[in-house]
C-alpha positions in Angstrom: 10.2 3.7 -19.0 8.3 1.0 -17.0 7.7 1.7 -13.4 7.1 -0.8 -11.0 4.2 0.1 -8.6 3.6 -1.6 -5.6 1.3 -1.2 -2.3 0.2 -2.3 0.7 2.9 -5.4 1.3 1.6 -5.7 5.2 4.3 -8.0 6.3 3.6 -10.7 3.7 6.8 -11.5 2.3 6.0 -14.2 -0.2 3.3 -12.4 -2.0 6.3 -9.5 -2.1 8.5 -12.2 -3.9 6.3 -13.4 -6.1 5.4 -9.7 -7.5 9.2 -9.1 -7.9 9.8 -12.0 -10.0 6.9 -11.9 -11.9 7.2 -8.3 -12.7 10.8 -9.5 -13.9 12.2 -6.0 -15.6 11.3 -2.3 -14.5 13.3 0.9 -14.7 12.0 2.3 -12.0 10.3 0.6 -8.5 7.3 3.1 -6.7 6.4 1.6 -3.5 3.6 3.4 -2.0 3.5 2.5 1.7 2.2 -0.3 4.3 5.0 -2.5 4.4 4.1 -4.0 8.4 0.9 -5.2 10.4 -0.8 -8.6 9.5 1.7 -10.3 7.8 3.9 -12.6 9.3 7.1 -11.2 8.1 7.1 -7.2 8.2 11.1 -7.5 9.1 11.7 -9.4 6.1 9.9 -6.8 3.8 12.0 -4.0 5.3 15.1 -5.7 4.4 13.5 -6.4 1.1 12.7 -3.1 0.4 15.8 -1.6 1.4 18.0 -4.2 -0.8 15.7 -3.1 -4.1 16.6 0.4 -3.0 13.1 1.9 -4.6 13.4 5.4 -6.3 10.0 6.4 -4.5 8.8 5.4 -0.9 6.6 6.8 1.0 5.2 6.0 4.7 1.2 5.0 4.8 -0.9 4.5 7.9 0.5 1.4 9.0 4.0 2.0 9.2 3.5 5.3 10.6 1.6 3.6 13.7 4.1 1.4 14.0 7.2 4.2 14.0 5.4 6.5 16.4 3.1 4.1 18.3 -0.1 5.6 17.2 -3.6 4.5 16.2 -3.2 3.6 12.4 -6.7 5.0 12.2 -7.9 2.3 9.4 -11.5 1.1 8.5 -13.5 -0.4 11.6 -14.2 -3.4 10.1 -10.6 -4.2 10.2 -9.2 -1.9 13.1 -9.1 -4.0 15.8 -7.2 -7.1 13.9 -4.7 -4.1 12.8 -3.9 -3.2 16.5 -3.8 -6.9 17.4 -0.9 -7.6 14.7 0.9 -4.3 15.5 1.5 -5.4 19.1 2.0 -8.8 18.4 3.8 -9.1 15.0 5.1 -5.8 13.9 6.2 -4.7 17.3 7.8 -7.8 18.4 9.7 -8.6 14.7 11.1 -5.2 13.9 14.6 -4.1 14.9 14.9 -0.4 16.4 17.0 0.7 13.6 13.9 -0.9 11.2 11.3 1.2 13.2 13.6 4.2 12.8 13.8 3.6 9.7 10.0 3.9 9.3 10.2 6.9 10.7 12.3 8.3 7.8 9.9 7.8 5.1 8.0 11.2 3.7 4.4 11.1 3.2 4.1 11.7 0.0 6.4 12.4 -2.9 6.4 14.5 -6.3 8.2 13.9 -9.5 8.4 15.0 -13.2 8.5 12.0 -15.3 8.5 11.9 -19.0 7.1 15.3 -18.7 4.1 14.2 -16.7 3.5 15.6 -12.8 3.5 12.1 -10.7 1.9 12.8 -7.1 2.4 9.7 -5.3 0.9 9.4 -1.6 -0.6 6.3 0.6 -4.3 7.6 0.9 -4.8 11.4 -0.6 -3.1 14.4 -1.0 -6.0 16.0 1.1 -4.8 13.4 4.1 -1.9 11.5 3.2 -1.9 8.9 5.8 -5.5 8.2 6.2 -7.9 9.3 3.0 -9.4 7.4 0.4 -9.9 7.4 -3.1 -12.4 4.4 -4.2 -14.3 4.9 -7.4 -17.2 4.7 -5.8 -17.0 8.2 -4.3 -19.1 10.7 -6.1 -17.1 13.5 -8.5 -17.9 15.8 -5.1 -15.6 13.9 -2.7 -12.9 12.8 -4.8 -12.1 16.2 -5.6 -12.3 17.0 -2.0 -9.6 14.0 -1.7 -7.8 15.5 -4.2 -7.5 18.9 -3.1 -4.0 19.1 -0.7 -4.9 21.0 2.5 -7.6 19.2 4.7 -8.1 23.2 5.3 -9.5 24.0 2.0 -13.0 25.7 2.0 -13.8 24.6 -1.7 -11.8 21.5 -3.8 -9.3 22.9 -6.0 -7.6 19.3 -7.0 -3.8 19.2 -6.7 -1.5 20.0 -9.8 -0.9 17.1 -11.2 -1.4 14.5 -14.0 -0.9 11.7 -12.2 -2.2 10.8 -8.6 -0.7 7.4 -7.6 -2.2 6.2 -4.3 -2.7 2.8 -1.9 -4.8 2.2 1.0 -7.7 0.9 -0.6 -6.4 -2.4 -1.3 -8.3 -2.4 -4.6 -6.8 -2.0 -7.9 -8.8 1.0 -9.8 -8.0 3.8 -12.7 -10.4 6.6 -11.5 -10.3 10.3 -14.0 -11.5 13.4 -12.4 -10.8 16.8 -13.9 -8.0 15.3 -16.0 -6.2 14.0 -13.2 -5.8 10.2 -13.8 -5.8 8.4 -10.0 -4.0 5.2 -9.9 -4.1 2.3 -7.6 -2.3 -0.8 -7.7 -3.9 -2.8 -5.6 -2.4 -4.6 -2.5 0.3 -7.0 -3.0 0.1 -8.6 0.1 -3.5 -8.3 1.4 -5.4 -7.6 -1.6 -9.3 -7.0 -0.5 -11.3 -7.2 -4.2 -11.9 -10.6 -4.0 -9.2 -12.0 -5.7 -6.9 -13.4 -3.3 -3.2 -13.4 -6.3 -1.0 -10.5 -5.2 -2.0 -7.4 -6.8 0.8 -4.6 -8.7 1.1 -2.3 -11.4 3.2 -1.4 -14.4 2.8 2.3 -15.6 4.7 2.3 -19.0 5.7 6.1 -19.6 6.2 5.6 -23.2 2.4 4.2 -24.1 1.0 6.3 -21.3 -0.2 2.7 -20.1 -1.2 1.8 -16.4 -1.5 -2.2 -16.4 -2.7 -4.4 -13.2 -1.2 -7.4 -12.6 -2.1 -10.3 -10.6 0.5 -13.3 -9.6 -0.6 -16.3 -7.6 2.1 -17.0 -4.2 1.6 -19.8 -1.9 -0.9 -18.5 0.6 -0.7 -21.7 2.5 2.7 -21.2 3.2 2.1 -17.3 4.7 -0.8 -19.0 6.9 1.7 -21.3 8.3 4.1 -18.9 9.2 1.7 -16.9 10.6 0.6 -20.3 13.0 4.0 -20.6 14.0 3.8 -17.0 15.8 1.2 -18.5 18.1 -1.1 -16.1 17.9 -5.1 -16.0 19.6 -6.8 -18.0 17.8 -9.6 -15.5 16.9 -6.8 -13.4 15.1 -5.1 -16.1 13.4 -8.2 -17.1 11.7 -9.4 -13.7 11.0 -6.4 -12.9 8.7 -6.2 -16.3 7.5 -9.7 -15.7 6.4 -8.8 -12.6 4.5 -6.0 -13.9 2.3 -7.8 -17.0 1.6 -10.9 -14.4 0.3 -9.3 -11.8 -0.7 -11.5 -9.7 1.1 -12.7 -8.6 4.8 
C-alpha cells in the first residue's frame, strides 16, 4: 500500500495541486492538519480536501484557531503574520458550513496498518495541537513529546510504531525508542529552505517513508495573494517566505 502524506497546506492551493498530480497514484491519502492562514486560498483547499475524501484528517493549530477563534499559539517569529492572515484571509474566505466543518476534525487519529500502530497527530501526542518534534531536540524531550498526557511525571512514549506528525514545516525521519517519527514537510509553506512543495509516500510493503518535492508556480500564489489587498508589510512578509522557503 502507498499512502499519501500531506501537511501543512495553509491556504495555498496551487502548491496543493501540484503535490496531487505529482504524487499521481496512492491507496490511501493522510492529511495531517493546517489547511487555512497565509495562503491565499484556504476555501479552495477545503473543497479540495473534501472532494479527495482523505481516509485520515486531523485538525492542527491553525484550523483550530480558525473554528473556535482562538490564539493558534504558533512560533513568535511567525505569530503575528499568522493572526494577520486569520482575520484577513481565513476569516473573510471561509463559508460557515467550511468553519464548522473545521470544527469536526479530531485531533489526532490511530490506525492498524499492515500490522503496524500508525499514530498520526499535527504536533505531538503529548500536545496535539501545539508540540513539536524537530530532530534537533535531545533524546530527553522527544520522549517527553512522545509520551500522551502533558500530565505525565516521567516520558513513557506512546504505543506505537509509527508517529506521523506536521507543524514543523520540515521534512525529517527522527527514531527514538523504536518509534519511527515522520514528517512530511509542508506542502504549502515549506520552511527548510527549499521553497518546492514538500509530501510524503510511506510504502507499507517496503516499510519505505520517501520525501518528495514538486516545484508550483509561486508567482502565481503571490499574485493572488496581491489581489486580496493586503498591508503591505504582510504581503511582503509571506511573499518572502515562499520565495525562501523559510522565515
Amino acid at each position: 500500500m502507498r499512502i499519501l502524506i500531506i501537511s501543512d497546506i495553509h491556504g495555498n492551493a496551487d502548491a496543493f495541486k501540484a503535490v496531487i498530480e505529482d504524487a499521481s497514484r496512492w491507496d490511501s491519502i493522510w492529511i495531517l492538519g493546517d489547511l487555512v492562514d497565509y495562503g491565499p486560498e484556504p476555501h479552495i483547499v477545503i473543497d479540495m480536501v473534501k472532494e479527495l475524501k482523505p481516509n485520515v484528517i486531523i485538525a492542527g493549530n491553525h484550523d483550530y484557531a480558525v473554528a473556535y477563534n482562538t490564539d493558534c499559539r504558533c512560533a513568535p517569529e511567525i505569530h503575528e503574520l499568522s493572526e494577520y492572515t486569520r482575520r484577513s484571509i481565513s476569516m473573510k474566505l471561509l463559508s460557515r458550513e467550511q468553519i464548522n466543518w473545521l470544527k469536526t476534525l479530531p485531533l489526532h487519529i490511530v490506525n492498524i496498518v499492515a500490522g503496524k500502530k500508525m499514530f498520526a497527530v499535527h504536533g505531538s501526542p503529548r500536545n496535539p495541537l501545539y508540540g513539536y518534534l524537530k530532530p534537533s531536540l535531545s533524546k530527553e524531550e522527544l520522549l517527553l513529546q512522545l509520551t500522551p498526557t502533558l500530565f505525565a511525571v516521567k516520558p513513557a512514549p506512546i504505543k506505537a510504531d509509527i508517529v506521523l506528525v506536521g507543524h514543523t514545516h520540515i521534512p525529517a525521519t527522527i527514531e527514538v525508542e523504536g518509534i519511527r517519527v515522520l514528517n512530511p514537510g509542508s506542502c504549502g509553506q515549506p520552511r527548510d529552505s527549499d521553497p518546492r512543495a514538500s509530501y510524503a509516500i510511506y510504502d507499507t510493503e517496503n516499510n519505505t517513508f520517501t520525501t518528495c518535492r514538486v516545484k508550483y508556480s509561486i508567482d502565481r500564489v503571490i499574485e493572488k495573494l496581491k489581489k486580496l489587498n493586503l498591508e503591505e508589510r504582510y504581503f511582503t512578509w509571506i511573499a518572502d517566505i515562499l520565495k525562501r522557503g523559510s522565515i
